[in-house]
FIMARGU-289784 format. One record per residue (C-alpha): residue in one letter; x, y, z. Coordinates in steps of 0.25 Angstrom, whole numbers, plus 5000, padded with zeros to 4 digits. Layout:
{type:A; xx:X; yy:Y; zz:Z}
...
This chain:
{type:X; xx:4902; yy:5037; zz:4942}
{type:X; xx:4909; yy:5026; zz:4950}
{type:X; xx:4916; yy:5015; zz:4942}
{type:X; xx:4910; yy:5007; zz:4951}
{type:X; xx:4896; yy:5014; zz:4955}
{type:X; xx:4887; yy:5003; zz:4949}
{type:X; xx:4892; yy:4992; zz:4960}
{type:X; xx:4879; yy:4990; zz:4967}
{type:X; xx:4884; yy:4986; zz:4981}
{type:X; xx:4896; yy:4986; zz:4990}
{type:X; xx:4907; yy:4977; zz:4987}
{type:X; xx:4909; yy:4967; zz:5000}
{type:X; xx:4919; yy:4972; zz:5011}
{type:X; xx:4921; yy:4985; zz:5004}
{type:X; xx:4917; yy:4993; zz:5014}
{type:X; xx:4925; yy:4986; zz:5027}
{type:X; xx:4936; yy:4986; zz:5017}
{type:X; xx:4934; yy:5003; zz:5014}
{type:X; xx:4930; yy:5006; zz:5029}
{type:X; xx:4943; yy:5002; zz:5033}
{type:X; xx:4951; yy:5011; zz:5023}
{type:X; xx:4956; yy:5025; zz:5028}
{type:X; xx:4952; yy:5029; zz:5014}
{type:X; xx:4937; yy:5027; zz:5017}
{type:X; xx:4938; yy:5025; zz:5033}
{type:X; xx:4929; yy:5036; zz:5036}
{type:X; xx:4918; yy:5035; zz:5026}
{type:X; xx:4903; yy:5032; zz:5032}
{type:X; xx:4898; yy:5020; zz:5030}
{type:X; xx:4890; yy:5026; zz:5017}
{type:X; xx:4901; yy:5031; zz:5012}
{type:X; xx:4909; yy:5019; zz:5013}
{type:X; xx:4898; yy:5010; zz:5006}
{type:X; xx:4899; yy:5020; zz:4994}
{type:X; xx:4913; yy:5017; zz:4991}
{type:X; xx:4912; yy:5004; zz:4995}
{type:X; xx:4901; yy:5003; zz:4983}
{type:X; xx:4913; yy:5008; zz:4974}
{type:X; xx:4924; yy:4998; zz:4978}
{type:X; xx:4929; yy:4985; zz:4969}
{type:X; xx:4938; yy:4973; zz:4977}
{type:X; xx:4948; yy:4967; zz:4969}
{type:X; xx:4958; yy:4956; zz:4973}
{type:X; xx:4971; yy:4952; zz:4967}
{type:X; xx:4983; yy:4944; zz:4967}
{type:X; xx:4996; yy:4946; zz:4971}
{type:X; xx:5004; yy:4953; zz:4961}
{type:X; xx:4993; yy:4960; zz:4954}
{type:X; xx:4996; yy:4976; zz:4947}
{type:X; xx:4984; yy:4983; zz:4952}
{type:X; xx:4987; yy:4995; zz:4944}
{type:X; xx:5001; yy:5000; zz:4936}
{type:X; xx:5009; yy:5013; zz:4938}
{type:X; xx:5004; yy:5024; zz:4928}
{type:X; xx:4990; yy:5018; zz:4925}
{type:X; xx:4978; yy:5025; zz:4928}
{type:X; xx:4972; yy:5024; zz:4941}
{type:X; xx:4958; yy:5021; zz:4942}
{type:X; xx:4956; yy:5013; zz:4957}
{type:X; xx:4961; yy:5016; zz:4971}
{type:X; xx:4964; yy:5002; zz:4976}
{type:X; xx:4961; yy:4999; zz:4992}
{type:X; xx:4968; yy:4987; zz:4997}
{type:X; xx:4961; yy:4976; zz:5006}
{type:X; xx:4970; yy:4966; zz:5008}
{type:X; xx:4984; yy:4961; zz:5002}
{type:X; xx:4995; yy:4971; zz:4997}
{type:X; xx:5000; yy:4981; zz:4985}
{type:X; xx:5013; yy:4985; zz:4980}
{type:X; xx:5013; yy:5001; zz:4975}
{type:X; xx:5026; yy:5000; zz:4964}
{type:X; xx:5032; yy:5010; zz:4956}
{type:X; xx:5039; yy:5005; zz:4942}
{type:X; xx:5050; yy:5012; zz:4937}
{type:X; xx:5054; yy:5011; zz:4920}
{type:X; xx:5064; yy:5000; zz:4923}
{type:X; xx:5051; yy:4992; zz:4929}
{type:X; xx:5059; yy:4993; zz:4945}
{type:X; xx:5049; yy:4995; zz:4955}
{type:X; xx:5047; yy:5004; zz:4965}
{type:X; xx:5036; yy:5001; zz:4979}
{type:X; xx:5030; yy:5013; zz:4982}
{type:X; xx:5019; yy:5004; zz:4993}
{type:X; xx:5015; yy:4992; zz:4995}
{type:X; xx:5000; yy:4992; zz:5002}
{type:X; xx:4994; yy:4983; zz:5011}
{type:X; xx:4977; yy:4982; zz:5015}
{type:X; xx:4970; yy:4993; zz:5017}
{type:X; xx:4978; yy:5004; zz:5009}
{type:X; xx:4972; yy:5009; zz:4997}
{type:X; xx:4983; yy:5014; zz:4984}
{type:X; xx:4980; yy:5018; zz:4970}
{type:X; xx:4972; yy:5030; zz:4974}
{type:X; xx:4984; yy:5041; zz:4968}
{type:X; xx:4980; yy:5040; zz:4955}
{type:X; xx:4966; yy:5040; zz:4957}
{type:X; xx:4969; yy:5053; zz:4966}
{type:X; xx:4975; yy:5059; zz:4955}
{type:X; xx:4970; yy:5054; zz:4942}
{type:X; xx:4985; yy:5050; zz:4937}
{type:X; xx:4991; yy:5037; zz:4933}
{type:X; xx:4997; yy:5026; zz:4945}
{type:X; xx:5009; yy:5030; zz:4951}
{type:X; xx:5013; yy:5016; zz:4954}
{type:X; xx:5009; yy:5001; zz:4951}
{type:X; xx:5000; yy:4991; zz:4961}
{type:X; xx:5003; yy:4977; zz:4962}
{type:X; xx:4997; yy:4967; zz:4973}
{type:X; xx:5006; yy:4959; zz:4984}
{type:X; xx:4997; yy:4949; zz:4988}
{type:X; xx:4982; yy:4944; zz:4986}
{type:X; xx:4974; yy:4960; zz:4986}
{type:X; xx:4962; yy:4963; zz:4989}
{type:X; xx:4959; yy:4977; zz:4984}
{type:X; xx:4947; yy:4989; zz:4983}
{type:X; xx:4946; yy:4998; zz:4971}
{type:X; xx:4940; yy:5011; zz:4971}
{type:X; xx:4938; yy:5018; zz:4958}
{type:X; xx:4944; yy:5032; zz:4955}
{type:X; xx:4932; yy:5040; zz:4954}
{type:X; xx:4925; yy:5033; zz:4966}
{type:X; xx:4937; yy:5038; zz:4974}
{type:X; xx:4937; yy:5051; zz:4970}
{type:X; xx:4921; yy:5050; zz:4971}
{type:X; xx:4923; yy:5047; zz:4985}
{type:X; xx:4935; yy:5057; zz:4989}
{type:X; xx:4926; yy:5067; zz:4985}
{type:X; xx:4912; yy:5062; zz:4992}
{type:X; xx:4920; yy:5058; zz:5005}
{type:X; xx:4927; yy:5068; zz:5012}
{type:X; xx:4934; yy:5058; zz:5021}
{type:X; xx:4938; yy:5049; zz:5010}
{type:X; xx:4946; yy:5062; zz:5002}
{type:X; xx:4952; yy:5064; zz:5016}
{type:X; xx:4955; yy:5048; zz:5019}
{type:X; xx:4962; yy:5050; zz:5004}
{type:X; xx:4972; yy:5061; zz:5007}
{type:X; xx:4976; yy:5054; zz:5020}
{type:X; xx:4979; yy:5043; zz:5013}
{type:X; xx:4988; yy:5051; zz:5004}
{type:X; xx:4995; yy:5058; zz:5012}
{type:X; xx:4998; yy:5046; zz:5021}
{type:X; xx:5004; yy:5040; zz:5006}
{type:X; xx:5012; yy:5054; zz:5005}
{type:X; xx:5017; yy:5051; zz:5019}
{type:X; xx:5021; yy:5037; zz:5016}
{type:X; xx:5029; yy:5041; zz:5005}
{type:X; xx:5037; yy:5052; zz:5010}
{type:X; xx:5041; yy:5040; zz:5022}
{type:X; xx:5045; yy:5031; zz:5011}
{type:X; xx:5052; yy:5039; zz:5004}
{type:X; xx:5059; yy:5045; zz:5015}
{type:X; xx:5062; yy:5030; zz:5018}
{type:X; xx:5068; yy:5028; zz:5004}
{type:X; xx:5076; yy:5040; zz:5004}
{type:X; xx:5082; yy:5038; zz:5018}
{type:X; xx:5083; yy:5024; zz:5020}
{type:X; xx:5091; yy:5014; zz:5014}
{type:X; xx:5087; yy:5000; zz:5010}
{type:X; xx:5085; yy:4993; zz:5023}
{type:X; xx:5079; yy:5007; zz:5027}
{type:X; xx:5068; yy:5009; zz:5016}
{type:X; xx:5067; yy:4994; zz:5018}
{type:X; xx:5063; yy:4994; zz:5034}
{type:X; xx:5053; yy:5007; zz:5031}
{type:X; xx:5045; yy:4999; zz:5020}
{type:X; xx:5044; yy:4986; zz:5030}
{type:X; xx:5039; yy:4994; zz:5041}
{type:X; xx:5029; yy:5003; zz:5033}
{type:X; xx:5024; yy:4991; zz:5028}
{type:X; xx:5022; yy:4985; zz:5042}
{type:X; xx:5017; yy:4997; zz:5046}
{type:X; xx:5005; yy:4996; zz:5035}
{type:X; xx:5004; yy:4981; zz:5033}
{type:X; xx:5010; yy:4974; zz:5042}
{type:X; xx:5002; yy:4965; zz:5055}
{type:X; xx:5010; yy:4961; zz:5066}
{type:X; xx:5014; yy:4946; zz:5068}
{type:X; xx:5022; yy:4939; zz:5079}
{type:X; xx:5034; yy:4942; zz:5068}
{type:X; xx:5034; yy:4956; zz:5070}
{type:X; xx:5026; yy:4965; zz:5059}
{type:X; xx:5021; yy:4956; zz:5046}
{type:X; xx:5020; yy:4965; zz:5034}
{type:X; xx:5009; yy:4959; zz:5026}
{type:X; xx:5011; yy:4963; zz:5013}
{type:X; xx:5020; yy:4953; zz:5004}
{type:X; xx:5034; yy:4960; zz:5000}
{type:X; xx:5045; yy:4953; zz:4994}
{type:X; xx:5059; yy:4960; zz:4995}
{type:X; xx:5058; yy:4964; zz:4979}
{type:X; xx:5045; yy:4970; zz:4984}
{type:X; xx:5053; yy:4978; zz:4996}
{type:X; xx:5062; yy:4981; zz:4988}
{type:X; xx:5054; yy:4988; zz:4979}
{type:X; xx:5049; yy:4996; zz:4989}
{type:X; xx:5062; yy:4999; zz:4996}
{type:X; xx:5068; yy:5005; zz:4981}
{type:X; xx:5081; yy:4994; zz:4984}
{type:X; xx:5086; yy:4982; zz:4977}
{type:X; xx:5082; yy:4965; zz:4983}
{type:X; xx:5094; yy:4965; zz:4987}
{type:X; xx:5094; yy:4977; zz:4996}
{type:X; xx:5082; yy:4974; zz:5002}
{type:X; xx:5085; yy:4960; zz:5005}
{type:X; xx:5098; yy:4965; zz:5012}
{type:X; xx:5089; yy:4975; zz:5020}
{type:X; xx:5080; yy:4964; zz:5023}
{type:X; xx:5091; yy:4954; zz:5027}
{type:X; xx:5095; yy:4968; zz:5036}
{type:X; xx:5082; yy:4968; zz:5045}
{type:X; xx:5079; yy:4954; zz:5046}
{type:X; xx:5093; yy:4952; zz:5051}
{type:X; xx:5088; yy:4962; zz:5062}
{type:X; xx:5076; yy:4954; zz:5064}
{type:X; xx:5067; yy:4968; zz:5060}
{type:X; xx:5059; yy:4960; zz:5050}
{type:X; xx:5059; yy:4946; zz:5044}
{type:X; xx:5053; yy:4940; zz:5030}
{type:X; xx:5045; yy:4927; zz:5029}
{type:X; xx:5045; yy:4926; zz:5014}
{type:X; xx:5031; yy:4931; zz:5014}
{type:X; xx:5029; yy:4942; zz:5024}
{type:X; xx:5039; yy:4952; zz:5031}
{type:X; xx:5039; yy:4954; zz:5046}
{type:X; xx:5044; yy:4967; zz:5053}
{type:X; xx:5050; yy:4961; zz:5066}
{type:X; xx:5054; yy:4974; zz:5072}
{type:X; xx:5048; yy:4986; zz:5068}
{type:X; xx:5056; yy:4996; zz:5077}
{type:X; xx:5068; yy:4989; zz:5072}
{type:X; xx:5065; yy:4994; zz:5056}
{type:X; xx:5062; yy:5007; zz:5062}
{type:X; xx:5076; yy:5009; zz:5068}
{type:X; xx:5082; yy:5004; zz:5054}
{type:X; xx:5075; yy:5016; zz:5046}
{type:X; xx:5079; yy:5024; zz:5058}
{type:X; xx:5093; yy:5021; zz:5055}
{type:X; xx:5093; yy:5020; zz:5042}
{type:X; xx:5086; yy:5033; zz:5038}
{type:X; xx:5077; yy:5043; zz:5044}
């Protein structure tokens, strides 16, 4: 039995919010009602641990609205960003997949709204809905995908290299355009890109002080703005593979 079979009705804006996931995209209505009975809503501030590396996982999270940074913590406490997820993406489903502990550690950006689905109604419903168990491995291998171009970037490229693939993936997924150029939306200071890139402050705000001076993006103390887009490309181009 569901952890959450008993709740009666349908919490409000559930299923607008499911209906527009890949994950559930194709279910019928019906269908999209049952989970919908299943899901909890969940607010948080910024800088909020949603769940630690190596603790059991027991919830897929679905993001609605603000940002979470993915890390991995090494012995000596350094950290390592492995993603940072913006509305709409859905993380913590590996080790409900797989039954083993959290390969990594969650912690909130900004004000989040987020969706819980429990372990077994996942499973319950990868197993009742064919197109759900097919949405699943899509998403999967899109992830293996996404890794294998990070790392590629990380081995290929150097600092301002590995620097200008980050901003532009997260463009790519989070970013709305603006009479700047592209506004990323997610909050990231240079210790968060730094994180991300596997390099020191220092070489990162030297890379950073390398692109702005090209005009290819510019930083307003809260959001950054990729200006030319084809411009970052050249630099991976150049840089790397």
């Amino acid at each position: 039995m569901s952890l959450y079979s008993n709740i009666p009705s349908t919490p409000p804006g559930a299923k607008e919010f499911l209906s527009r996931l890949p994950l559930f995209a194709e279910l019928e209505i019906e269908q999209l009602e049952q989970v919908a009975q299943r899901v909890h809503r969940r607010e948080f501030a910024p800088g909020v641990t949603l769940f630690h590396q190596d603790m059991p996982g027991t919830m897929m999270y679905m993001l609605e609205s603000g940002s979470v940074r993915v890390i991995s913590i090494g012995r000596t406490g350094q950290e390592l960003t492995l993603n940072v997820l913006g509305p709409g993406e859905i993380f913590g489903e590996l080790s409900i997949l797989d039954g083993r502990q959290r390969s990594a550690t969650a912690v909130t950006l900004a004000p989040t709204v987020i969706w819980l689905l429990s372990q077994a109604d996942l499973k319950e419903f990868m197993n009742k809905f064919p197109t759900v168990n097919q949405a699943m491995i899509q998403i999967l291998v899109e992830r293996v995908r996404s890794t294998a171009r990070r790392l590629e970037a990380m081995t290929f490229q150097d600092v301002l290299g590995r620097l200008a693939f980050e901003l532009l993936s997260l463009a790519e997924r989070s970013g709305r355009p603006c009479e700047a150029g592209i506004e990323i939306t997610i909050p990231l200071t240079q210790v968060d890109l730094a994180t991300m890139v596997g390099a020191t402050r220092e070489s990162v705000n030297k890379a950073v002080s390398v692109l702005r001076s090209k005009n290819l993006i510019e930083f307003d103390g809260t959001s950054w703005f990729l200006q030319d887009p084809q411009g970052m490309q050249q630099i991976l181009y150049e840089r790397g593979r």
